[in-house]
mmCIF file as Biopython writes it, N, C-alpha, C and O atoms, coordinates in Angstrom:
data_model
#
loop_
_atom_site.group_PDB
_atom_site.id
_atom_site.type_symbol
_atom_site.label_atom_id
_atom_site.label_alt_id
_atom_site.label_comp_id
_atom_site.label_asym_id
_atom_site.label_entity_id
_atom_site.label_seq_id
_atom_site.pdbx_PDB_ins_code
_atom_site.Cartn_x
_atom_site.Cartn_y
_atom_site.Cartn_z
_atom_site.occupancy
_atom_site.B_iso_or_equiv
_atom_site.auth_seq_id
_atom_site.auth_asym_id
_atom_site.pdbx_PDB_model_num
ATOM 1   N N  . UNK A ? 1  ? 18.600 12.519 -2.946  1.0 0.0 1  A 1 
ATOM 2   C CA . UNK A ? 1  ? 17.390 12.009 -2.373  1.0 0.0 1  A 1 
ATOM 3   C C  . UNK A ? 1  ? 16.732 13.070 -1.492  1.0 0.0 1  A 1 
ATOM 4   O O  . UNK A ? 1  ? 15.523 13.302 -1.515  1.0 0.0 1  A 1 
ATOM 5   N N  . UNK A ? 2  ? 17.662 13.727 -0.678  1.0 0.0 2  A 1 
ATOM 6   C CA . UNK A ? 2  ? 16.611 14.998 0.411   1.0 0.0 2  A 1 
ATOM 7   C C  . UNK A ? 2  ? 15.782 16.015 -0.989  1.0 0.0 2  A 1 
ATOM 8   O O  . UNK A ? 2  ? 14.568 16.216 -0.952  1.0 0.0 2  A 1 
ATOM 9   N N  . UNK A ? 3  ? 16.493 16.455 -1.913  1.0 0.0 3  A 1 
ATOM 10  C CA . UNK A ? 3  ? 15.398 16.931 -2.742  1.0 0.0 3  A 1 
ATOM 11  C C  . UNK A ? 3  ? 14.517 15.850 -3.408  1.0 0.0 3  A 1 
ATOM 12  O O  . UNK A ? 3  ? 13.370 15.911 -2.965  1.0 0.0 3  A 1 
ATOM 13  N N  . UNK A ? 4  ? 14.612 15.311 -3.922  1.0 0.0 4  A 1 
ATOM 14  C CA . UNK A ? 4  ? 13.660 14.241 -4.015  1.0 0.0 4  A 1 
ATOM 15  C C  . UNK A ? 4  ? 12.166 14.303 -2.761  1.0 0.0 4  A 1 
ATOM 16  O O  . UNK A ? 4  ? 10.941 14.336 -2.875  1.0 0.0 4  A 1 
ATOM 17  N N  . UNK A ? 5  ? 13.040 14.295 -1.748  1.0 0.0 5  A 1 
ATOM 18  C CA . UNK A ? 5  ? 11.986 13.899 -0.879  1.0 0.0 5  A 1 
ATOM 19  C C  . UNK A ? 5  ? 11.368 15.085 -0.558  1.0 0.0 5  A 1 
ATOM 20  O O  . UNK A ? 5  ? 10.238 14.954 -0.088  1.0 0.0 5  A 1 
ATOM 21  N N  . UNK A ? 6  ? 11.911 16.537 -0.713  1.0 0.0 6  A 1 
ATOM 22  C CA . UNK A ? 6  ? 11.198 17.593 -0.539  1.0 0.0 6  A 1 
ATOM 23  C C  . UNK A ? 6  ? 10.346 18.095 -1.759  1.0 0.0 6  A 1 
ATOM 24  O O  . UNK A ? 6  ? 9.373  18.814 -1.532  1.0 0.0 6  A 1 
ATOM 25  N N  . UNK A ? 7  ? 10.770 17.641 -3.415  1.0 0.0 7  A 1 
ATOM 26  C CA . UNK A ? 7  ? 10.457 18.332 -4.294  1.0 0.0 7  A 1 
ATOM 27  C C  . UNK A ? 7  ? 9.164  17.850 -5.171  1.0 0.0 7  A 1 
ATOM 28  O O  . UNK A ? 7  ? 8.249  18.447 -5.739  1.0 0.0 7  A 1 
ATOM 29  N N  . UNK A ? 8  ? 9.540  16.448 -5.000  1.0 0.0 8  A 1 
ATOM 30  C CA . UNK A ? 8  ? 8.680  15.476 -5.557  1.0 0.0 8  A 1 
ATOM 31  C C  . UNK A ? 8  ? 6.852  15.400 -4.832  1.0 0.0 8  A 1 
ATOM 32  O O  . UNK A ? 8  ? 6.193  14.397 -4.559  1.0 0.0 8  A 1 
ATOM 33  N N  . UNK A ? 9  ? 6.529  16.664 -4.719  1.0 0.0 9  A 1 
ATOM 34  C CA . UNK A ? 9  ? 4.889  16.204 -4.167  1.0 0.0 9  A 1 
ATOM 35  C C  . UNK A ? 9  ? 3.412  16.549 -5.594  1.0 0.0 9  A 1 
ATOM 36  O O  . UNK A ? 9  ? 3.903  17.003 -6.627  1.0 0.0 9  A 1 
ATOM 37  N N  . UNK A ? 10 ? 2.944  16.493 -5.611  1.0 0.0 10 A 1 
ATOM 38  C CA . UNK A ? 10 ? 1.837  16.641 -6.072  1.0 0.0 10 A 1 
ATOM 39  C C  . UNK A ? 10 ? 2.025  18.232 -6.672  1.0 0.0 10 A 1 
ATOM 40  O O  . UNK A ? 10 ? 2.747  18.859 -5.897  1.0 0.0 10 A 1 
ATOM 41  N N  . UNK A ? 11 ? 1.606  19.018 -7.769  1.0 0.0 11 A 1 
ATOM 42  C CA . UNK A ? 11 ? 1.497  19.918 -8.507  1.0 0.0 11 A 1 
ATOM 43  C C  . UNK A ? 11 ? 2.358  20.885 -8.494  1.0 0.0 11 A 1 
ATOM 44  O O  . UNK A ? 11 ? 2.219  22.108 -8.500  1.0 0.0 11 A 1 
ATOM 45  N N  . UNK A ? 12 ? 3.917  19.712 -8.464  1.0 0.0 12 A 1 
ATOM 46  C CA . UNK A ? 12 ? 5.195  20.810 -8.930  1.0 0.0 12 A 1 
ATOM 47  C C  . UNK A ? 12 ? 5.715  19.931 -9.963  1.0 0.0 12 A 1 
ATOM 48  O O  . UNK A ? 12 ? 5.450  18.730 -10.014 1.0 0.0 12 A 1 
ATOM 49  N N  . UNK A ? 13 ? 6.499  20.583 -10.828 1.0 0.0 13 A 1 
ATOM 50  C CA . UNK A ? 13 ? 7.054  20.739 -12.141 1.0 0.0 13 A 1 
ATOM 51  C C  . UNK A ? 13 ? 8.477  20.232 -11.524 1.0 0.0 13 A 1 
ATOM 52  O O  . UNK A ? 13 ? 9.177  21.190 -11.196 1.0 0.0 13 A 1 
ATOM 53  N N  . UNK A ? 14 ? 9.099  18.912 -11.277 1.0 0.0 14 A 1 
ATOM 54  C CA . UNK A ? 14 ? 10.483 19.322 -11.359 1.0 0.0 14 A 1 
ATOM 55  C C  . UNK A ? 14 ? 11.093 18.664 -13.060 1.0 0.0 14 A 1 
ATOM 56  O O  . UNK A ? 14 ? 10.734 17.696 -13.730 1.0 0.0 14 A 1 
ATOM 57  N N  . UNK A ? 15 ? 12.095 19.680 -13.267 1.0 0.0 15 A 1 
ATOM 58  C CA . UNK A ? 15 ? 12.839 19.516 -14.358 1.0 0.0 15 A 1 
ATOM 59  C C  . UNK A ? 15 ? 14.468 19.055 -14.126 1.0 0.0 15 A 1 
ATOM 60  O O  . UNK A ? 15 ? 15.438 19.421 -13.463 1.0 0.0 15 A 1 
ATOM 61  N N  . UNK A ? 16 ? 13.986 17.639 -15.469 1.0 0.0 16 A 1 
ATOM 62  C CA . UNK A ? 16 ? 15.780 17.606 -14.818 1.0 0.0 16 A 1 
ATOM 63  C C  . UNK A ? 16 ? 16.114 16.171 -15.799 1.0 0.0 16 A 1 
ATOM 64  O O  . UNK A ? 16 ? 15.297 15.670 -16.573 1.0 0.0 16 A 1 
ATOM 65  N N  . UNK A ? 17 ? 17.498 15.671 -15.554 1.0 0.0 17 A 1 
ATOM 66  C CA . UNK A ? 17 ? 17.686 14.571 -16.529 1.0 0.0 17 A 1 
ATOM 67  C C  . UNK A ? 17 ? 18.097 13.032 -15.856 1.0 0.0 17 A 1 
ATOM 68  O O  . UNK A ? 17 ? 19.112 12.746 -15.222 1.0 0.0 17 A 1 
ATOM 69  N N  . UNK A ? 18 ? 17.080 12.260 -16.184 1.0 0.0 18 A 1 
ATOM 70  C CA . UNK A ? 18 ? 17.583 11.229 -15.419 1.0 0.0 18 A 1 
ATOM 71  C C  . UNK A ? 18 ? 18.947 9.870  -15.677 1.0 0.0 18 A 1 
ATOM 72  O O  . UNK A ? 18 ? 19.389 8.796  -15.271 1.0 0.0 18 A 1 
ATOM 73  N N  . UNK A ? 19 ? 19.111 11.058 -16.751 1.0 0.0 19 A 1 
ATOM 74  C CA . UNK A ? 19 ? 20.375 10.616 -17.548 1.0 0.0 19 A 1 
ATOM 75  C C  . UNK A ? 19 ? 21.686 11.099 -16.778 1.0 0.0 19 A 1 
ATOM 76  O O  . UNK A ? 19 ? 22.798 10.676 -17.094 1.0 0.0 19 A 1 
ATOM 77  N N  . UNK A ? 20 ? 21.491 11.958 -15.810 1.0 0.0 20 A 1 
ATOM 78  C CA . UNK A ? 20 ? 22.675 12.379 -15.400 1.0 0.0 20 A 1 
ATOM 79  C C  . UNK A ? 20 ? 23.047 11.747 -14.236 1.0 0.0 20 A 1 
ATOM 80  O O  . UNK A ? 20 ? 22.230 11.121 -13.561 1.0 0.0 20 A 1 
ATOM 81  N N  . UNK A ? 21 ? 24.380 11.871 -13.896 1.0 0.0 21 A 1 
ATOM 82  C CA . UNK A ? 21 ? 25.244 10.874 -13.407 1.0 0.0 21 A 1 
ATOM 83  C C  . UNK A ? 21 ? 24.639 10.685 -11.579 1.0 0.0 21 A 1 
ATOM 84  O O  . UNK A ? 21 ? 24.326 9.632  -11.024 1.0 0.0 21 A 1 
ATOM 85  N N  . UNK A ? 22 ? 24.635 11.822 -11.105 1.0 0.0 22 A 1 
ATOM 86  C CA . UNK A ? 22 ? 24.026 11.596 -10.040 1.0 0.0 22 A 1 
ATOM 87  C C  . UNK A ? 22 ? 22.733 10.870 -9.746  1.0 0.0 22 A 1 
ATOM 88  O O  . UNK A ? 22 ? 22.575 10.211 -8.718  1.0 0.0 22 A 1 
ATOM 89  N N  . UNK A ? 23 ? 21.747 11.023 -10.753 1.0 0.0 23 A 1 
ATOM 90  C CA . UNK A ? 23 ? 20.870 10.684 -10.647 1.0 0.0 23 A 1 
ATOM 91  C C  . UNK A ? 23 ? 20.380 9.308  -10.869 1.0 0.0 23 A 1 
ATOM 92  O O  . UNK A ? 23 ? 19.433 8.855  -10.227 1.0 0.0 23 A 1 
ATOM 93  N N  . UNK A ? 24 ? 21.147 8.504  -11.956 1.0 0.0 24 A 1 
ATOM 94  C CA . UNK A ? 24 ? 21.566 6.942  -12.009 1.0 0.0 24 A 1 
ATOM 95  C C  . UNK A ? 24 ? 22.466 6.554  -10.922 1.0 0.0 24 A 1 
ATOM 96  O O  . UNK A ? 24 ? 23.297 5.657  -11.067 1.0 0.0 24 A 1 
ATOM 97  N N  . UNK A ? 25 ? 22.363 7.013  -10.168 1.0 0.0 25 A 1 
ATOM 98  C CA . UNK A ? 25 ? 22.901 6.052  -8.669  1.0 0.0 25 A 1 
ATOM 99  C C  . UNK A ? 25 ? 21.769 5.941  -7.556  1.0 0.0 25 A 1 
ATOM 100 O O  . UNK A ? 25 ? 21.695 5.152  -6.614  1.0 0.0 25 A 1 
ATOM 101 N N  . UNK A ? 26 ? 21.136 6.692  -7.840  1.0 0.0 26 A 1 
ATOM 102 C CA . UNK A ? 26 ? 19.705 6.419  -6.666  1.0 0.0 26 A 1 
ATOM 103 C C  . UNK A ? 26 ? 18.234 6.545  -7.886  1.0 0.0 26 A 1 
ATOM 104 O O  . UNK A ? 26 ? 17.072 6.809  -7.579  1.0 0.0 26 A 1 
ATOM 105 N N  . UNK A ? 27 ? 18.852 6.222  -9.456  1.0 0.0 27 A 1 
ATOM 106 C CA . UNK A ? 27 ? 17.409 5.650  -9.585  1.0 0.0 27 A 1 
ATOM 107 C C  . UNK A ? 27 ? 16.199 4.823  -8.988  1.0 0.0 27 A 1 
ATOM 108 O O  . UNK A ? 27 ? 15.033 5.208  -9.072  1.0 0.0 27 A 1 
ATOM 109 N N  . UNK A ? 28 ? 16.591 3.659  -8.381  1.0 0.0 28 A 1 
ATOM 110 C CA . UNK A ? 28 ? 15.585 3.042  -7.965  1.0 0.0 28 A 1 
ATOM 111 C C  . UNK A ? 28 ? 14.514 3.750  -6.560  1.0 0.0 28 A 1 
ATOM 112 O O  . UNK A ? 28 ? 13.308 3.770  -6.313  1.0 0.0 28 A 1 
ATOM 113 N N  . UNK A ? 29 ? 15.477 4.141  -6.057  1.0 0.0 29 A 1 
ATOM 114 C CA . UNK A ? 29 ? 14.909 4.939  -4.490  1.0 0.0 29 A 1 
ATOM 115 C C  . UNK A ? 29 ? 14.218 6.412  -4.950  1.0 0.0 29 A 1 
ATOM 116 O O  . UNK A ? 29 ? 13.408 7.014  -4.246  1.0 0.0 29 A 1 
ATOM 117 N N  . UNK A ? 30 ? 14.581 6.760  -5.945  1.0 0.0 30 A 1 
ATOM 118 C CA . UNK A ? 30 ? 13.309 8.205  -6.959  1.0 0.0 30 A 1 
ATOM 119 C C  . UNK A ? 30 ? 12.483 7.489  -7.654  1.0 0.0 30 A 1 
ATOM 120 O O  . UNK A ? 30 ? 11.489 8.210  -7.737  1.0 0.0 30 A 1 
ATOM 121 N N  . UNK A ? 31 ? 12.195 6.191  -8.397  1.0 0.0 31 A 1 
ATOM 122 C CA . UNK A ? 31 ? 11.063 5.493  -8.866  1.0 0.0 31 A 1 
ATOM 123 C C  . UNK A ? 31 ? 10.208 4.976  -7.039  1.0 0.0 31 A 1 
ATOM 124 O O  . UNK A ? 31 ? 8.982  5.020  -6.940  1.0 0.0 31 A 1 
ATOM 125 N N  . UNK A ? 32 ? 10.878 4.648  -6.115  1.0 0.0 32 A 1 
ATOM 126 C CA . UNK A ? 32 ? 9.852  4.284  -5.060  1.0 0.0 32 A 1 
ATOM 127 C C  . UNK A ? 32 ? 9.081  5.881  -4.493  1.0 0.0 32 A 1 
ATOM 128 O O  . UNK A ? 32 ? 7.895  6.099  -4.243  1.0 0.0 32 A 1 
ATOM 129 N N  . UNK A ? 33 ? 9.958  6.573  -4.442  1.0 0.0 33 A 1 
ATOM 130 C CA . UNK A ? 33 ? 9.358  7.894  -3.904  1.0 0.0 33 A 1 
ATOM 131 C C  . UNK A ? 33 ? 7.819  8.662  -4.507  1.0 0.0 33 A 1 
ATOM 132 O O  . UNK A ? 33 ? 6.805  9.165  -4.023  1.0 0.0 33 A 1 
ATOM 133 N N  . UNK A ? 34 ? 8.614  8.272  -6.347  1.0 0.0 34 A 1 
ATOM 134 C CA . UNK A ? 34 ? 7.498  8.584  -7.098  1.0 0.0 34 A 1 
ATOM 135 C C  . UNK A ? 34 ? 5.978  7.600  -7.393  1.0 0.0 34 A 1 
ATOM 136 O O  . UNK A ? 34 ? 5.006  7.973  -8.050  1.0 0.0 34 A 1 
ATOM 137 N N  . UNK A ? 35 ? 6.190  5.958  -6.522  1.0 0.0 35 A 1 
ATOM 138 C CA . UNK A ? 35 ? 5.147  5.313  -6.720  1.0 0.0 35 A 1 
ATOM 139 C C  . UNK A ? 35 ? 4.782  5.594  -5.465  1.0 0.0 35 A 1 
ATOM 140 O O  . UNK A ? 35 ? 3.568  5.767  -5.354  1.0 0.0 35 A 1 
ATOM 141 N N  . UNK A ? 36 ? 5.392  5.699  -4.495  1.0 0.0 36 A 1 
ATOM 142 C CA . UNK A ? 36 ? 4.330  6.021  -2.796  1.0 0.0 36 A 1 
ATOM 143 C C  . UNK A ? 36 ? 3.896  6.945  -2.510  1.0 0.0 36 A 1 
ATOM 144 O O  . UNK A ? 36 ? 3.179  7.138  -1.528  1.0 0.0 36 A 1 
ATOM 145 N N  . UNK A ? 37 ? 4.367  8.004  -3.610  1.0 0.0 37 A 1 
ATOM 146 C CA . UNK A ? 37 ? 3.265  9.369  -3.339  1.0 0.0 37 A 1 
ATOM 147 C C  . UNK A ? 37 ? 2.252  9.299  -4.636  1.0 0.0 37 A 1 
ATOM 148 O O  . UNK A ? 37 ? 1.538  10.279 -4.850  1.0 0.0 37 A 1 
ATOM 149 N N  . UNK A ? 38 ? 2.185  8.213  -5.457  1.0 0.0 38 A 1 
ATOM 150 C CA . UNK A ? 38 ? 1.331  8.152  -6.383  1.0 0.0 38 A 1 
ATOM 151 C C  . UNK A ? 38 ? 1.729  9.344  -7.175  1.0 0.0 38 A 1 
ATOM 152 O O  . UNK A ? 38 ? 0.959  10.295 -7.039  1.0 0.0 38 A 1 
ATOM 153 N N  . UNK A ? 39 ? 2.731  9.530  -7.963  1.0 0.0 39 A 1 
ATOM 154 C CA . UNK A ? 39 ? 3.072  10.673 -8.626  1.0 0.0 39 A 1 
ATOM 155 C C  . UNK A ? 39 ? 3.184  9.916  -9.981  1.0 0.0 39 A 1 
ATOM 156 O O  . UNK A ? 39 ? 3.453  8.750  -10.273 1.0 0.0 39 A 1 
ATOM 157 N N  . UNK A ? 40 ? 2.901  10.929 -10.629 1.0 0.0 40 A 1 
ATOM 158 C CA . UNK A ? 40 ? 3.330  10.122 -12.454 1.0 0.0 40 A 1 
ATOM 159 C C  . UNK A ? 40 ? 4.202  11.162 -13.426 1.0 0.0 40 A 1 
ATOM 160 O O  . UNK A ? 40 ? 4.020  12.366 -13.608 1.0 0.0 40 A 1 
ATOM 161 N N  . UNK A ? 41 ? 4.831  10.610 -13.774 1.0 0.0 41 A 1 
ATOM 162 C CA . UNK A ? 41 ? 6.438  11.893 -14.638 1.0 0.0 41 A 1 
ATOM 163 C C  . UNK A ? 41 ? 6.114  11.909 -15.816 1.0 0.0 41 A 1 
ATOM 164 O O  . UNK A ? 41 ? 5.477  10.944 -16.239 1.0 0.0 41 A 1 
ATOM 165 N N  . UNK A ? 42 ? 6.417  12.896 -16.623 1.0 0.0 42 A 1 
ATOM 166 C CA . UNK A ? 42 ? 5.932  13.369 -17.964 1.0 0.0 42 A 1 
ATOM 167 C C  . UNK A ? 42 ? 6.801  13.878 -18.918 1.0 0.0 42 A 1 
ATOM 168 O O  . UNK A ? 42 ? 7.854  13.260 -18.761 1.0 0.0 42 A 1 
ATOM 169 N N  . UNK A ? 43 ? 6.891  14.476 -19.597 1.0 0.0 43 A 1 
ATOM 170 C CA . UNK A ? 43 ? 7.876  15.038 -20.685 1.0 0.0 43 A 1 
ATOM 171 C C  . UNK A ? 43 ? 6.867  16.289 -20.768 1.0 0.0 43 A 1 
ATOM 172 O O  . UNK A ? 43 ? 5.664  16.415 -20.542 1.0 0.0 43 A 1 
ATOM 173 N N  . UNK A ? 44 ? 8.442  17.628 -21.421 1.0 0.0 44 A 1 
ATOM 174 C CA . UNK A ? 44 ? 7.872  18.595 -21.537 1.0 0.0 44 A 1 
ATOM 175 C C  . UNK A ? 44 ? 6.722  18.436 -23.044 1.0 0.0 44 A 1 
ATOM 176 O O  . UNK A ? 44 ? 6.078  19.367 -23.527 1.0 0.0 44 A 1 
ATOM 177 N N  . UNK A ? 45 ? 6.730  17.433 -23.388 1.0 0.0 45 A 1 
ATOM 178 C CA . UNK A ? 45 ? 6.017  17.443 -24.959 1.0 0.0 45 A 1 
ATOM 179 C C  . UNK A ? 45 ? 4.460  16.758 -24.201 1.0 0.0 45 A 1 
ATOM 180 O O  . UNK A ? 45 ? 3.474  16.603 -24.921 1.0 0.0 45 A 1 
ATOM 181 N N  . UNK A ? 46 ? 4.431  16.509 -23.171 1.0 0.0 46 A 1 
ATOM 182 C CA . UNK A ? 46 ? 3.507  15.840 -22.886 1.0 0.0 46 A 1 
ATOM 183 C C  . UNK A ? 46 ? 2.559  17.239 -22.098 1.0 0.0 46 A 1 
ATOM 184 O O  . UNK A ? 46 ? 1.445  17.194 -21.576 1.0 0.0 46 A 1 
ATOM 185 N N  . UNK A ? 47 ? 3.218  18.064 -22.216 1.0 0.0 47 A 1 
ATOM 186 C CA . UNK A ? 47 ? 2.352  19.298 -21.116 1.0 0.0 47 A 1 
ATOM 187 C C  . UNK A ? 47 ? 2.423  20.288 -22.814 1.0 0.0 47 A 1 
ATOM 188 O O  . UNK A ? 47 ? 2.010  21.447 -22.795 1.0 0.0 47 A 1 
ATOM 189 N N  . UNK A ? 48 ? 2.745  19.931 -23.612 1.0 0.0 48 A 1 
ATOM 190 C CA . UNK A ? 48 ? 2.888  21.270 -24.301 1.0 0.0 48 A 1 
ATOM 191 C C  . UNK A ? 48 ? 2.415  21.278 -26.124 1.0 0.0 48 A 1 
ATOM 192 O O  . UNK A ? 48 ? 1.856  22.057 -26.896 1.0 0.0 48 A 1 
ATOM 193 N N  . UNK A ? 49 ? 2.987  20.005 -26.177 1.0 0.0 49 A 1 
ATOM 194 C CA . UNK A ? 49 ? 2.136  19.165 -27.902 1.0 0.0 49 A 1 
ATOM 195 C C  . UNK A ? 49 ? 0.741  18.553 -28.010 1.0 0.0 49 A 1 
ATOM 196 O O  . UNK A ? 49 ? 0.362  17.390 -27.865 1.0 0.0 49 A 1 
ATOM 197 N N  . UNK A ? 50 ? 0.219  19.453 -28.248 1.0 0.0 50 A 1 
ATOM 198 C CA . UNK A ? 50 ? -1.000 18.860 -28.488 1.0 0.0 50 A 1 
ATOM 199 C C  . UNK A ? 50 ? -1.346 17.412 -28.815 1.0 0.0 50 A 1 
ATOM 200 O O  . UNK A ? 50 ? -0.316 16.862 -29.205 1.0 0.0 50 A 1 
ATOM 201 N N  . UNK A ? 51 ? -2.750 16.276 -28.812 1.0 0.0 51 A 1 
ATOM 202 C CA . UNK A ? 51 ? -2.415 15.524 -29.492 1.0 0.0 51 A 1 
ATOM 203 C C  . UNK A ? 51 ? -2.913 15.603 -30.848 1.0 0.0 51 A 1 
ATOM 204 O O  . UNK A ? 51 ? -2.566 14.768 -31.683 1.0 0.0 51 A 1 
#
C-alpha cells in the first residue's frame, strides 16, 4: 500500500500483476486508492494496439 500510495498519481505508468500474491491481499484498498484519485488502469494493449 505505501507504494500504492506514492506511485499511483496521475501520468505514471505503473506495471505490474494483480494476480500476484501480495497484491490479492490488499486488492480492495488499491481499487479505493485508484477511485479517489480518479485514476483509470489499462493494459499494455490498450496504450499500444491500435483499434
Amino acid at each position: 500500500m505505501k507504494m500504492a500510495n506514492q506511485y499511483f498519481t496521475p501520468q505514471t505508468i505503473v506495471i505490474g500483476h494483480l494476480n500476484y500474491l501480495p497484491v490479492t491481499d490488499v486488492y480492495p484498498q488499491l481499487v479505493e486508492v485508484i477511485r479517489n484519485r480518479h485514476l483509470r488502469t489499462g493494459t499494455l494493449n490498450d496504450v499500444f494496439i491500435k483499434p
